[in-house]
RORO-340172 format. One record per atom (N, C-alpha, C): residue number from 1; residue in one letter; atom name; x, y, z. Coordinates in nm, 4 decimals. Layout:
<pts>
k r a c1 c2 c3
NUM A CA X Y Z
...
</pts>
This chain:
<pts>
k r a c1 c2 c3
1 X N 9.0835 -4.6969 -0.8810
1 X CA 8.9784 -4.7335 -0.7862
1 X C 8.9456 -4.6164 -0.6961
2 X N 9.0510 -4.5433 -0.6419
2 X CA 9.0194 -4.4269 -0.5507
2 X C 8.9624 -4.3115 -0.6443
3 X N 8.9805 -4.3146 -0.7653
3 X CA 8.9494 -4.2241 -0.8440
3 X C 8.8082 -4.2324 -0.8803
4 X N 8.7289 -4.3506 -0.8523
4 X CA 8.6320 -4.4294 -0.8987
4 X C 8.5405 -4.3967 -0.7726
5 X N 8.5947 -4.3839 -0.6967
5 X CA 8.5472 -4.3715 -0.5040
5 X C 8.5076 -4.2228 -0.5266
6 X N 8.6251 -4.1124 -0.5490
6 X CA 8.6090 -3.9649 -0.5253
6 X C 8.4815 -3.9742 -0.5965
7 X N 8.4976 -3.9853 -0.7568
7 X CA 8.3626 -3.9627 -0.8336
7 X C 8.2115 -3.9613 -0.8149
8 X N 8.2350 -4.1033 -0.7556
8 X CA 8.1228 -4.1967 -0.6455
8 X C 8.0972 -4.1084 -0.5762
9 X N 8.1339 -4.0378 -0.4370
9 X CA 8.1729 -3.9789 -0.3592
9 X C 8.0661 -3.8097 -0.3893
10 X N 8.1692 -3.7748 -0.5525
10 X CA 8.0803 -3.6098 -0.5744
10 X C 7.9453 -3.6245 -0.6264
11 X N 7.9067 -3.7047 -0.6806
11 X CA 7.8213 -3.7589 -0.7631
11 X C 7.7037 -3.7364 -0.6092
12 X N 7.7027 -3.7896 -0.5008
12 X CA 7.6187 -3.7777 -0.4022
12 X C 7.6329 -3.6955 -0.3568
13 X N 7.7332 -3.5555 -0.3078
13 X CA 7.7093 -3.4589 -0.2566
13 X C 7.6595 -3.3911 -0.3797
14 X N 7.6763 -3.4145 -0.4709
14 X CA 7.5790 -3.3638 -0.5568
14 X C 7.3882 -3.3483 -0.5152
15 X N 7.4279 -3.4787 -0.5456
15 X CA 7.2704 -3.5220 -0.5133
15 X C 7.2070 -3.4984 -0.4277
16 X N 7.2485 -3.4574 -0.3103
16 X CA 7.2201 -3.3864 -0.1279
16 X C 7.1949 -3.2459 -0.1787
17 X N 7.2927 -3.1790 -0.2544
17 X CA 7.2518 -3.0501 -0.2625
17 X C 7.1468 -3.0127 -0.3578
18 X N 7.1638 -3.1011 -0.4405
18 X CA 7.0280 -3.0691 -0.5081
18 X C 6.8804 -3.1058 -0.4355
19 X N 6.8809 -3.2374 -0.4356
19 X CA 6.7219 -3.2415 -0.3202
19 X C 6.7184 -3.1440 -0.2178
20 X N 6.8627 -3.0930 -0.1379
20 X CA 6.8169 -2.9888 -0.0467
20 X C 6.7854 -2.8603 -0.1094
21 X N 6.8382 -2.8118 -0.1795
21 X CA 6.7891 -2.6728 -0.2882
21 X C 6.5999 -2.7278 -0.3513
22 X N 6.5834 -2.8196 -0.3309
22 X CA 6.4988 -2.8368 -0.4155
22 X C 6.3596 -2.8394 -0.3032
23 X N 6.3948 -2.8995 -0.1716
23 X CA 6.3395 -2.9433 -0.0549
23 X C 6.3259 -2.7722 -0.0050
24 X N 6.3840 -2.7034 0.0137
24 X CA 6.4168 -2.5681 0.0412
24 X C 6.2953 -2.4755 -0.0219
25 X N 6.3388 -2.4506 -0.1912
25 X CA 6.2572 -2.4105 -0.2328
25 X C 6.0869 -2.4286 -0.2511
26 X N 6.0873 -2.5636 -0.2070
26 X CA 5.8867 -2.6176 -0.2063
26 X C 5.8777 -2.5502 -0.0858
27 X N 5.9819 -2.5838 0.0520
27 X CA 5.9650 -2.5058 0.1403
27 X C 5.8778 -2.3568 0.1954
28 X N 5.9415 -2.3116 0.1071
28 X CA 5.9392 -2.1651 0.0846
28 X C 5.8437 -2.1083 0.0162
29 X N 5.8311 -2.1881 -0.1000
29 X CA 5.6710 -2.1494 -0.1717
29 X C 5.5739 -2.2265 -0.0856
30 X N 5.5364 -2.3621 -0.0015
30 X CA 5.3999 -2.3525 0.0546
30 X C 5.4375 -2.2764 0.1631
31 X N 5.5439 -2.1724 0.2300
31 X CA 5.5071 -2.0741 0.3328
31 X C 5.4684 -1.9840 0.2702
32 X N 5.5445 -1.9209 0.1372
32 X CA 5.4321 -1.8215 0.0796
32 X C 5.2783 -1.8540 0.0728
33 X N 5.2458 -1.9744 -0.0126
33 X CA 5.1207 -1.9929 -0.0182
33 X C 5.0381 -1.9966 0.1114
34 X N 5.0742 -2.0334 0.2176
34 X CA 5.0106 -2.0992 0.3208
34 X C 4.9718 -1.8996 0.4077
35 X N 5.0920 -1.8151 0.3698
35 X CA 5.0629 -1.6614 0.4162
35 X C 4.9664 -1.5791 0.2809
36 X N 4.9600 -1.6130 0.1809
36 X CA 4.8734 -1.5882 0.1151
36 X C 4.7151 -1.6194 0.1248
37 X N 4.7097 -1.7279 0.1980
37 X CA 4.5753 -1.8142 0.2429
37 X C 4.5422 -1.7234 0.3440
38 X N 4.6102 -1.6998 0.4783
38 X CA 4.6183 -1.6585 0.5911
38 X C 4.5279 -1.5198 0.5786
39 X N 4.6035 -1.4376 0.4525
39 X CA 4.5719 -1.2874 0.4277
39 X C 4.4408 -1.2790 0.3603
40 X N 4.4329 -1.3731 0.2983
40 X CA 4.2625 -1.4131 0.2344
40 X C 4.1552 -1.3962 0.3089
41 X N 4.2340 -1.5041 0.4092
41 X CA 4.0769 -1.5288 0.5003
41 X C 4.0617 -1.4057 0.6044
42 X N 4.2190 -1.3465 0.6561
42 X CA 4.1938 -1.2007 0.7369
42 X C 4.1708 -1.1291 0.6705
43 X N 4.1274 -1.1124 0.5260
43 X CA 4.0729 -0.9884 0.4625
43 X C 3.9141 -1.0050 0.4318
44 X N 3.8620 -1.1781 0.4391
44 X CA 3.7466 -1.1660 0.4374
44 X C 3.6616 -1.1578 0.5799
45 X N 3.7041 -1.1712 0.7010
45 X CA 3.7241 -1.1527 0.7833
45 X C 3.6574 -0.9938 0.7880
46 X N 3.7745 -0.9198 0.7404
46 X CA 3.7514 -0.7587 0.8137
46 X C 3.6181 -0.7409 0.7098
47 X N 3.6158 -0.7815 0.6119
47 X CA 3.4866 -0.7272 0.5107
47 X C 3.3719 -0.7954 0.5729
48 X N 3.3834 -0.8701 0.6829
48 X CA 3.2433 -0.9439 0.7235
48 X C 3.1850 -0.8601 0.7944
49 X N 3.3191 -0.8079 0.9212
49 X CA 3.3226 -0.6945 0.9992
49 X C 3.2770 -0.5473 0.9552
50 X N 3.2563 -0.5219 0.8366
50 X CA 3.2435 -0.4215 0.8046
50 X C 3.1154 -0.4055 0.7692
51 X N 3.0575 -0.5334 0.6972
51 X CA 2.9279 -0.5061 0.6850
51 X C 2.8441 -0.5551 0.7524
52 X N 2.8710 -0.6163 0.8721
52 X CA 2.8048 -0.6010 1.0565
52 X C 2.7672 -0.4923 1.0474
53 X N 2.8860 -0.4336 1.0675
53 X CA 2.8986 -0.3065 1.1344
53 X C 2.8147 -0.1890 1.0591
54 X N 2.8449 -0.1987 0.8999
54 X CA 2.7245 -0.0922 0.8592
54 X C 2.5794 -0.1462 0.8473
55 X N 2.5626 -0.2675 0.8967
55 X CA 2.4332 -0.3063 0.8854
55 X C 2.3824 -0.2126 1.0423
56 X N 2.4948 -0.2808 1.1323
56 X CA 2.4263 -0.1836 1.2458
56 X C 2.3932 -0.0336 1.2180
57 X N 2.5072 0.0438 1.1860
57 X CA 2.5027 0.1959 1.1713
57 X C 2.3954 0.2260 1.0698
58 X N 2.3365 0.1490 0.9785
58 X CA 2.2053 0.1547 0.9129
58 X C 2.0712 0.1585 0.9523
59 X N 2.1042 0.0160 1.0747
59 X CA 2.0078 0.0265 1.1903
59 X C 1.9709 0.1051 1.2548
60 X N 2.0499 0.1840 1.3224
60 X CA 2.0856 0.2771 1.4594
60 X C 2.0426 0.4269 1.3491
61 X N 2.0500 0.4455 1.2361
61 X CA 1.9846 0.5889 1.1795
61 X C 1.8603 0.5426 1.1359
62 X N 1.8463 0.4158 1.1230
62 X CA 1.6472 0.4283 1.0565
62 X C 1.5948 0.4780 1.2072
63 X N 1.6384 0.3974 1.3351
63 X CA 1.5860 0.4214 1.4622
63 X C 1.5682 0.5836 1.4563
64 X N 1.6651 0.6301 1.4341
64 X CA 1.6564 0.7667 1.4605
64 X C 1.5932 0.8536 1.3503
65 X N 1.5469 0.8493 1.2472
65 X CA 1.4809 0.8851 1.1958
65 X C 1.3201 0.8031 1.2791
66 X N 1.2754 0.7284 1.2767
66 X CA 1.1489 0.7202 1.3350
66 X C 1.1479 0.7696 1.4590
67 X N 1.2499 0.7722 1.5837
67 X CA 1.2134 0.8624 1.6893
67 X C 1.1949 1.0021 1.6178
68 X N 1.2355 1.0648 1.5355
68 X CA 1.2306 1.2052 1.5220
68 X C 1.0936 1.2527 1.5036
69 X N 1.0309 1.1351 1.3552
69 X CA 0.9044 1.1266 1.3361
69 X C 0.7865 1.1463 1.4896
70 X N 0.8376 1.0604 1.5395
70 X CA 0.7295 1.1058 1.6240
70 X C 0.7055 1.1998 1.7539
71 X N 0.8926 1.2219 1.7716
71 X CA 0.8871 1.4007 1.8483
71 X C 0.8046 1.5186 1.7625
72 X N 0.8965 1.4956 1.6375
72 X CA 0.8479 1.6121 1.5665
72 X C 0.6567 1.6404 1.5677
73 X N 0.6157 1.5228 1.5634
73 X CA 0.4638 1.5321 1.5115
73 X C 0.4574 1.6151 1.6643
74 X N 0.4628 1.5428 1.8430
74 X CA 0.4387 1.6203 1.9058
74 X C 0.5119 1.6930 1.9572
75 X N 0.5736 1.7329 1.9084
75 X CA 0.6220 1.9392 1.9470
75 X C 0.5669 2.0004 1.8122
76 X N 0.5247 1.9585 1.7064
76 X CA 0.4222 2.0331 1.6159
76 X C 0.5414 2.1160 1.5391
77 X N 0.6292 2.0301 1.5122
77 X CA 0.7028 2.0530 1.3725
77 X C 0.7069 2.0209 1.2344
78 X N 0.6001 2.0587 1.2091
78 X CA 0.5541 2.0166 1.0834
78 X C 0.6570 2.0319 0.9644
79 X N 0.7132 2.0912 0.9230
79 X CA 0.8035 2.1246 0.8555
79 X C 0.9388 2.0218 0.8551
80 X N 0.9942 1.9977 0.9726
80 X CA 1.1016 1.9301 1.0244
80 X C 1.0436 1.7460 0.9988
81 X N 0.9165 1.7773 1.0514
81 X CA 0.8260 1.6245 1.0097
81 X C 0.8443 1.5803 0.8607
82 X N 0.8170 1.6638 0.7723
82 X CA 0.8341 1.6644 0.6323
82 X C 0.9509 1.6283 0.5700
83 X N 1.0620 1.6334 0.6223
83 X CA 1.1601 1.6064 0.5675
83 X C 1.2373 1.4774 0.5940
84 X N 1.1436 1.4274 0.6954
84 X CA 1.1796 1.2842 0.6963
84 X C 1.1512 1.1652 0.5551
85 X N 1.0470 1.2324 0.5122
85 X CA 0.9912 1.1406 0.3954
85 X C 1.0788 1.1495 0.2501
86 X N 1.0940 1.0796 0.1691
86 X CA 1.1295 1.0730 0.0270
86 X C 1.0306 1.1544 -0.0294
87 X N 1.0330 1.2175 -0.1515
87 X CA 0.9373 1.3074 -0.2592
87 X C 0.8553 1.2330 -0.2725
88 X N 0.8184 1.0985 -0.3032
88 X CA 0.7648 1.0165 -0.3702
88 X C 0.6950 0.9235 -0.2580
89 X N 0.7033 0.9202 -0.1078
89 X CA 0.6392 0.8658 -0.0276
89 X C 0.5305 0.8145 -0.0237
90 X N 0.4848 0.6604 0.0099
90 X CA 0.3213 0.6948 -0.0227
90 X C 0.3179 0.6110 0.1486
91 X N 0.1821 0.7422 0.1378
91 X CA 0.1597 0.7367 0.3369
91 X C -0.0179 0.6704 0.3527
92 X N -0.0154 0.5708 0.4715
92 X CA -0.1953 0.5150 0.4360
92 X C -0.1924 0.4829 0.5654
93 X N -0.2918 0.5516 0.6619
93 X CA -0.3424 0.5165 0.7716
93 X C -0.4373 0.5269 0.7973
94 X N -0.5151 0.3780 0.8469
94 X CA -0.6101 0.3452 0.9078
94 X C -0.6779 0.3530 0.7459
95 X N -0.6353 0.2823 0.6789
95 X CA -0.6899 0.2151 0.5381
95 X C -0.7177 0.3129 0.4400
96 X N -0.6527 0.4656 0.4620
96 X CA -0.7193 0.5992 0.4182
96 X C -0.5689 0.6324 0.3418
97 X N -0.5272 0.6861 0.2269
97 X CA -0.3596 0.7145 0.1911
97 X C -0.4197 0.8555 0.1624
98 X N -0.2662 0.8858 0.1813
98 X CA -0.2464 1.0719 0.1884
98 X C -0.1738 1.0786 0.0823
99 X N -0.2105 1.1401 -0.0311
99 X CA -0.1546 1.1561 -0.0993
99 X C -0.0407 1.3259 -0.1528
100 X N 0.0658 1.3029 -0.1999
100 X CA 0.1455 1.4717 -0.1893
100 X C 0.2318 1.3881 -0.0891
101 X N 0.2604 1.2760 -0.0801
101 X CA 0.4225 1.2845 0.0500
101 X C 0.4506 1.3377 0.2015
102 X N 0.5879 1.3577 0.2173
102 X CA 0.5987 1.4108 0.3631
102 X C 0.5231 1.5399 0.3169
103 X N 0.5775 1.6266 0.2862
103 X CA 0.4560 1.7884 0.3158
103 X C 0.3057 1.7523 0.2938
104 X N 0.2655 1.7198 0.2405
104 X CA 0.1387 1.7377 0.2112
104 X C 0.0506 1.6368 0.3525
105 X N 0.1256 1.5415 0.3908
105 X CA 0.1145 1.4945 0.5196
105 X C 0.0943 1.5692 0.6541
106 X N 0.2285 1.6214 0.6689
106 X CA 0.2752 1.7165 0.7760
106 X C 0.1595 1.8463 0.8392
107 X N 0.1318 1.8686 0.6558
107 X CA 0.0277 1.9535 0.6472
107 X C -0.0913 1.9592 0.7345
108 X N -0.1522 1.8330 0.6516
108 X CA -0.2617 1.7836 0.7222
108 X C -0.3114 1.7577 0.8376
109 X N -0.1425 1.6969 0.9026
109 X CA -0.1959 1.6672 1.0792
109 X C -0.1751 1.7858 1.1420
110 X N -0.0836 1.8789 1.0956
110 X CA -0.1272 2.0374 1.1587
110 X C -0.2316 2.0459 1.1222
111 X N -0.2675 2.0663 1.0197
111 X CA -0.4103 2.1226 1.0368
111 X C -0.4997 2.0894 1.1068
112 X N -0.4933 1.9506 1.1376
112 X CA -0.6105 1.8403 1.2037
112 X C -0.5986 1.8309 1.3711
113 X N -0.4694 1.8691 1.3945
113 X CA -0.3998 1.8537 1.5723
113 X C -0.3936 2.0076 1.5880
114 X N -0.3629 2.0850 1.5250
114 X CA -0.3385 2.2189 1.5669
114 X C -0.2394 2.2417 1.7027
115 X N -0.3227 2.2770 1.7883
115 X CA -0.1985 2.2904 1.9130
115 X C -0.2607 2.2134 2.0429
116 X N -0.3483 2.0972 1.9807
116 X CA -0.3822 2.0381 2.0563
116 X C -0.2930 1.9368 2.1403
117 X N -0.2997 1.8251 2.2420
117 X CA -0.1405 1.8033 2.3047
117 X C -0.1967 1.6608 2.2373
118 X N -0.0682 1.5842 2.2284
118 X CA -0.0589 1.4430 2.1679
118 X C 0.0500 1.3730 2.1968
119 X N 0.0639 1.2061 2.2752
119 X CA 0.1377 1.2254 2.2520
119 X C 0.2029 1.0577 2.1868
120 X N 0.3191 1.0012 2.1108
120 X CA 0.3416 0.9058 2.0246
120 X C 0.4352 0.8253 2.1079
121 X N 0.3923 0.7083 2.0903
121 X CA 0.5428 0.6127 2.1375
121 X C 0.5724 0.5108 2.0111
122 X N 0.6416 0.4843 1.9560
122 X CA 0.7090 0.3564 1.8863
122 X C 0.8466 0.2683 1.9866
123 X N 0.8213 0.1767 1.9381
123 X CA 0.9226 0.0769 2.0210
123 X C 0.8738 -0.0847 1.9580
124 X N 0.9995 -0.1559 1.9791
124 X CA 1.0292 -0.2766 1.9541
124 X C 1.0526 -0.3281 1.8241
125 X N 1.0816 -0.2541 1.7356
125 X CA 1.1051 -0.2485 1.6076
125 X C 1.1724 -0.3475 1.5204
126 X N 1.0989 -0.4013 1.4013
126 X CA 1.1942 -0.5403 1.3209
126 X C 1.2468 -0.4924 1.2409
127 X N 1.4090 -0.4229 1.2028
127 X CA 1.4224 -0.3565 1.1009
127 X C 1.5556 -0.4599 0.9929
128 X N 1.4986 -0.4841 0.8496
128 X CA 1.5498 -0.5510 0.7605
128 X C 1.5949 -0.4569 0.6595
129 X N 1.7489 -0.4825 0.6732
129 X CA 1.8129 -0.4435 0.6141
129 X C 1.8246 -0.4937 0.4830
130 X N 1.7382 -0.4261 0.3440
130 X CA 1.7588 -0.5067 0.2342
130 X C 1.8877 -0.4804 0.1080
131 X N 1.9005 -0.3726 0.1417
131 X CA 2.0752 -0.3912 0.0181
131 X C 2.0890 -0.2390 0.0768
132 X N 2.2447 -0.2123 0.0658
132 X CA 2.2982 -0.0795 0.0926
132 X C 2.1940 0.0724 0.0867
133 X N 2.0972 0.0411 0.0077
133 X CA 2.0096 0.1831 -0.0033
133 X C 1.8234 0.1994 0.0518
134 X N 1.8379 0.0456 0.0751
134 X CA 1.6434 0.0295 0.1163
134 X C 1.6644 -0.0727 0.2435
135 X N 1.5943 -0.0918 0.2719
135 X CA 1.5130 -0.1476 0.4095
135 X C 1.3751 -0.1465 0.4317
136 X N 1.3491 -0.1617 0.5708
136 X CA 1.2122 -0.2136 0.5845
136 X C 1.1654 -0.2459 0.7272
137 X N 1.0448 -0.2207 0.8108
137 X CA 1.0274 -0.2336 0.9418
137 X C 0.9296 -0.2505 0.9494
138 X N 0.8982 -0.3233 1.0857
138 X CA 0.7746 -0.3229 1.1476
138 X C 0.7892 -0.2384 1.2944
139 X N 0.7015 -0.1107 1.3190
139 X CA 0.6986 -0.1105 1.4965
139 X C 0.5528 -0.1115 1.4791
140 X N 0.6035 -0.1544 1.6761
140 X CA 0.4866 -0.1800 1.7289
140 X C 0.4333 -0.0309 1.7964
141 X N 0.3228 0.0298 1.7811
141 X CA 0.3104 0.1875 1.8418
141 X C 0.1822 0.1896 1.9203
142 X N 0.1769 0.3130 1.9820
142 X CA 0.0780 0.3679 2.0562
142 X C 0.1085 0.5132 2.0741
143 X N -0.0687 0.5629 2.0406
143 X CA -0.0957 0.7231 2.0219
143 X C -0.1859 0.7789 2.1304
144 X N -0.1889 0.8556 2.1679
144 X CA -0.3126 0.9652 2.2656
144 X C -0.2825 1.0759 2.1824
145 X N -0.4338 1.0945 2.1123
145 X CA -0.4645 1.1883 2.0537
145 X C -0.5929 1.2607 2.1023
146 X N -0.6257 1.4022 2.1588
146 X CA -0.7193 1.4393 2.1446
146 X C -0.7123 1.5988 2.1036
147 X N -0.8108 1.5584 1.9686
147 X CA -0.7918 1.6732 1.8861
147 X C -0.9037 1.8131 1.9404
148 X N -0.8960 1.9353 1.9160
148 X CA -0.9659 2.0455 1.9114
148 X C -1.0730 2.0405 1.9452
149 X N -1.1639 2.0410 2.0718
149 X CA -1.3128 2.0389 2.0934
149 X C -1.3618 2.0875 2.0367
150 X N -1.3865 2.0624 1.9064
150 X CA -1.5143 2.1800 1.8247
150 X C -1.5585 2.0741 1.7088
151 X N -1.7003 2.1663 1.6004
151 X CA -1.7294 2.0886 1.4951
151 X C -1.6378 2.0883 1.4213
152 X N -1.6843 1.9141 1.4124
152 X CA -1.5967 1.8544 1.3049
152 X C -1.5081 1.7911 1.2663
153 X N -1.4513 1.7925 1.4187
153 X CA -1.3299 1.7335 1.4938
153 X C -1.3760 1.5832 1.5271
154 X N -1.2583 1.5045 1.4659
154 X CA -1.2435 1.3375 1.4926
154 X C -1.2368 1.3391 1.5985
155 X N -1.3138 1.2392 1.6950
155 X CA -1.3248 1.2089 1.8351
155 X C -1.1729 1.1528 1.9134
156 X N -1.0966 1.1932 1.9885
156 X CA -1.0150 1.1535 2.0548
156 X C -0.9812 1.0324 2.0983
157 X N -0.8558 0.9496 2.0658
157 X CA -0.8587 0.8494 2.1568
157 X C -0.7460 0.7866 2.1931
158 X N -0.7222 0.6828 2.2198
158 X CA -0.5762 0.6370 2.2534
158 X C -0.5578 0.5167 2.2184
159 X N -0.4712 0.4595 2.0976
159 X CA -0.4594 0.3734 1.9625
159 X C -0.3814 0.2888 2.0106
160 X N -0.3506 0.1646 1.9725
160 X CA -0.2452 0.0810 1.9523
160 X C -0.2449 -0.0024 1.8441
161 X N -0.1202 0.0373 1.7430
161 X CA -0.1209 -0.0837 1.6607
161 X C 0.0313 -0.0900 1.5765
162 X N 0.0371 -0.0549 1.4378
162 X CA 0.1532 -0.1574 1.3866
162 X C 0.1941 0.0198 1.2357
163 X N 0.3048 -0.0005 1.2762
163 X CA 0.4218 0.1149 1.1482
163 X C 0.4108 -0.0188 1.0772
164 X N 0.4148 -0.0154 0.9540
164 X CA 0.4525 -0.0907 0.8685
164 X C 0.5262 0.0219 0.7267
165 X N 0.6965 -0.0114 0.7382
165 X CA 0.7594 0.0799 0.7117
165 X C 0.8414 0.0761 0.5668
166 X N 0.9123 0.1318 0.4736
166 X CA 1.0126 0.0980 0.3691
166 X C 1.0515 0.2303 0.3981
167 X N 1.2208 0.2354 0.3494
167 X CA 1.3132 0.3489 0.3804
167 X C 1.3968 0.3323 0.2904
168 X N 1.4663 0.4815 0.2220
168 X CA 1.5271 0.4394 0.0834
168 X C 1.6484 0.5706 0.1481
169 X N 1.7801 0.5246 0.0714
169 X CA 1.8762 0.6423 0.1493
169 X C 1.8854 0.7293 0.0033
170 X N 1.8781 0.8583 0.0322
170 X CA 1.8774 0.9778 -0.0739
170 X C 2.0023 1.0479 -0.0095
171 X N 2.0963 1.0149 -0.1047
171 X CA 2.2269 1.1101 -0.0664
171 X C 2.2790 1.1000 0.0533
172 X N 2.2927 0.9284 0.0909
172 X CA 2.3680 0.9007 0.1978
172 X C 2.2499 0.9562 0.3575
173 X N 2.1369 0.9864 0.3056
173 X CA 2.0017 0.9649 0.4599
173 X C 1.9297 0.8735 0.4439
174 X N 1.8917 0.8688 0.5081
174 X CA 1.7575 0.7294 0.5347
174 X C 1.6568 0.8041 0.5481
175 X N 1.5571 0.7797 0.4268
175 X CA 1.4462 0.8651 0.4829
175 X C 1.3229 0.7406 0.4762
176 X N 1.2016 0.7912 0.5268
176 X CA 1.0883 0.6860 0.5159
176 X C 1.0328 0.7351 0.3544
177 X N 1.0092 0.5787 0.2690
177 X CA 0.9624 0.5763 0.0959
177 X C 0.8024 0.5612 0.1406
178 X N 0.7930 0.5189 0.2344
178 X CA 0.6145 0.4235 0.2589
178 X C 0.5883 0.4057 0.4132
179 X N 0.4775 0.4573 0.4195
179 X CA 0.4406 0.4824 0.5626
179 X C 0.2495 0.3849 0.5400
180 X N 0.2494 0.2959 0.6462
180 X CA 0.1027 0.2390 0.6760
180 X C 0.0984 0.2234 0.7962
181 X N -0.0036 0.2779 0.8629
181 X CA -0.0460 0.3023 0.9981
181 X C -0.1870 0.1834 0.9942
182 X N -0.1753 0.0710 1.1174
182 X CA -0.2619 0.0151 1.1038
182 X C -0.3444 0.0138 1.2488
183 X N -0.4336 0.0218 1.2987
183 X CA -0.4692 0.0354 1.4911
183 X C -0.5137 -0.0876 1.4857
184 X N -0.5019 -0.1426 1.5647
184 X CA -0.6095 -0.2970 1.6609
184 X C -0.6794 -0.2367 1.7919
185 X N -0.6504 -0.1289 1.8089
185 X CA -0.7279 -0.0727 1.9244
185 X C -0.7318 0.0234 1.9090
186 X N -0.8590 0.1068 1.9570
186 X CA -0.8345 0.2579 1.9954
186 X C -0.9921 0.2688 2.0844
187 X N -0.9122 0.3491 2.2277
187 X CA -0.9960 0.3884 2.3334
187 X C -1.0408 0.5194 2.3116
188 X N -1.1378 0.5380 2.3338
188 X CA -1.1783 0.6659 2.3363
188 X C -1.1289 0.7719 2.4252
189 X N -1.1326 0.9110 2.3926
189 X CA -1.0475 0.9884 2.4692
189 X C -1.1572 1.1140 2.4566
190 X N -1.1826 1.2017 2.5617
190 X CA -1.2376 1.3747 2.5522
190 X C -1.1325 1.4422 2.4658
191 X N -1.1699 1.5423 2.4149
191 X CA -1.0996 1.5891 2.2882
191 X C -1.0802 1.6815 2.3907
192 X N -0.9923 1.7818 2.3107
192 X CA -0.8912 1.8548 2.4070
192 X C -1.0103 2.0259 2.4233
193 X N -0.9886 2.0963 2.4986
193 X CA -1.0800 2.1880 2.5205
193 X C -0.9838 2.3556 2.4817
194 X N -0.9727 2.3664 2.4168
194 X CA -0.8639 2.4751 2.3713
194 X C -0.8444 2.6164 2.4610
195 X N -0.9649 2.5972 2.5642
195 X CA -0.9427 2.7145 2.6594
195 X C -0.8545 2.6613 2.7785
196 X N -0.8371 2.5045 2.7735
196 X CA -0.7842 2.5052 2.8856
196 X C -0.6151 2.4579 2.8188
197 X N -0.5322 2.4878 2.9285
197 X CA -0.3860 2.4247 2.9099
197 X C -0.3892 2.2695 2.8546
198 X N -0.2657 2.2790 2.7722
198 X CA -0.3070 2.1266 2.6932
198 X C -0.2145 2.0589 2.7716
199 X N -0.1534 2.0624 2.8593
199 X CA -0.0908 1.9591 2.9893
199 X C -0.1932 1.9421 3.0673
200 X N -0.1932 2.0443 3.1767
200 X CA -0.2694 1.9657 3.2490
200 X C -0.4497 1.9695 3.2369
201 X N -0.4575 2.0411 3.1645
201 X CA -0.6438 2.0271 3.1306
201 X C -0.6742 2.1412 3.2034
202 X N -0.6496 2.2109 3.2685
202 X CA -0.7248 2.3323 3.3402
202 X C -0.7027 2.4508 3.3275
</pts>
C-alpha cells in the first residue's frame, strides 16, 4: 500500500514538472514573439521617420533651387540660371514656349533684360512630392520688369501670377523638367532708361 502511495506520489511530481517545463517554455516563446512584434513595429516606425524626413529634405532643395532661379535671373546670371534646368526642359510663358531648355532660355532673357534692373518674388508654394526622383509645384509670383528704353523693347510692367512647375533629380539634384509662367495681372511700368542708374532712376 505505501508502495502504491510513493508511486501515486512520483507519478504527480512528475506531472508538475512537466506542465511546468511545458508552461515555461510557451512562456518564453510568446516573450520572444511578443519582442519580435515590438521590433517590427519600431522598425516600421523609423522607416516612416525616414521618409518624412526625406520628403522634407526634398522639399527644402526644390525651395532652393526656385529661390536661386529667381536671384540668378536678377543679378543677371545667366549661365548659373541655366543650370537649374534638366537638358530636356520644356519652358512656356505667357502661352509662348522656349524652346533649347535652361541655356537657350537664360539666353534669351539676357538678351531681352540686358542690364536692365528687375526684380522677382516667388512665395507660398504647393510642392508634391511624387516618388523619390520627380515632383511638382505650384507658386504663387510677382515680377517688375522694365526692359531697355529703346526700339523694340516689350513695354515694362509689374506681373502677378502662377509657376506651374515639374522637377526631376539628375544625379542626386533637383533640377526644374517644365517651367509655365502664367500672369492674371500685369501693370504697366516705364521701361528702364539706360543712361540713367538702374536703382535709383537718375
Amino acid at each position: 500500500m505505501l508502495t502504491n502511495k510513493k508511486f501515486f506520489m512520483s507519478l504527480v511530481v512528475l506531472g508538475v514538472l512537466i506542465i511546468s517545463g511545458w508552461s515555461a517554455k510557451n512562456n518564453q516563446e510568446h516573450v520572444v514573439h511578443a519582442a519580435d512584434q515590438n521590433l517590427q513595429e519600431l522598425q516600421a516606425k523609423i522607416n516612416e521617420l525616414e521618409e518624412k524626413y526625406q520628403r522634407l529634405e526634398d522639399i527644402e532643395q526644390i525651395k532652393q533651387v526656385k529661390a536661386r532661379y529667381f536671384r540668378f535671373v536678377d543679378e543677371k546670371k545667366w549661365t548659373d540660371l541655366a543650370t537649374l534646368f534638366t537638358d530636356d526642359a520644356k519652358i512656356i510663358a505667357d502661352g509662348a514656349e522656349y524652346p533649347g531648355g535652361g541655356p537657350a532660355f537664360a539666353k534669351m532673357i539676357g538678351d531681352l533684360v540686358g542690364d536692365a534692373p528687375t526684380v522677382h518674388h516667388g512665395h507660398m508654394p504647393e510642392i508634391e512630392i511624387i516618388d523619390k526622383d520627380n515632383a511638382k509645384a505650384v507658386w504663387a509670383m510677382e515680377d517688375l520688369l522694365t526692359f531697355p528704353d529703346k526700339k523694340g523693347s516689350p513695354p515694362g510692367h509689374n506681373g502677378y501670377g502662377q509657376y506651374h512647375e515639374t522637377y526631376r533629380k539628375v544625379n542626386g539634384v533637383w533640377k526644374i523638367s517644365s517651367m509655365e509662367l502664367t500672369r492674371f495681372r500685369m501693370d504697366p511700368l516705364k521701361n528702364w532708361d539706360p543712361n540713367t542708374d538702374p536703382v535709383t532712376g537718375k
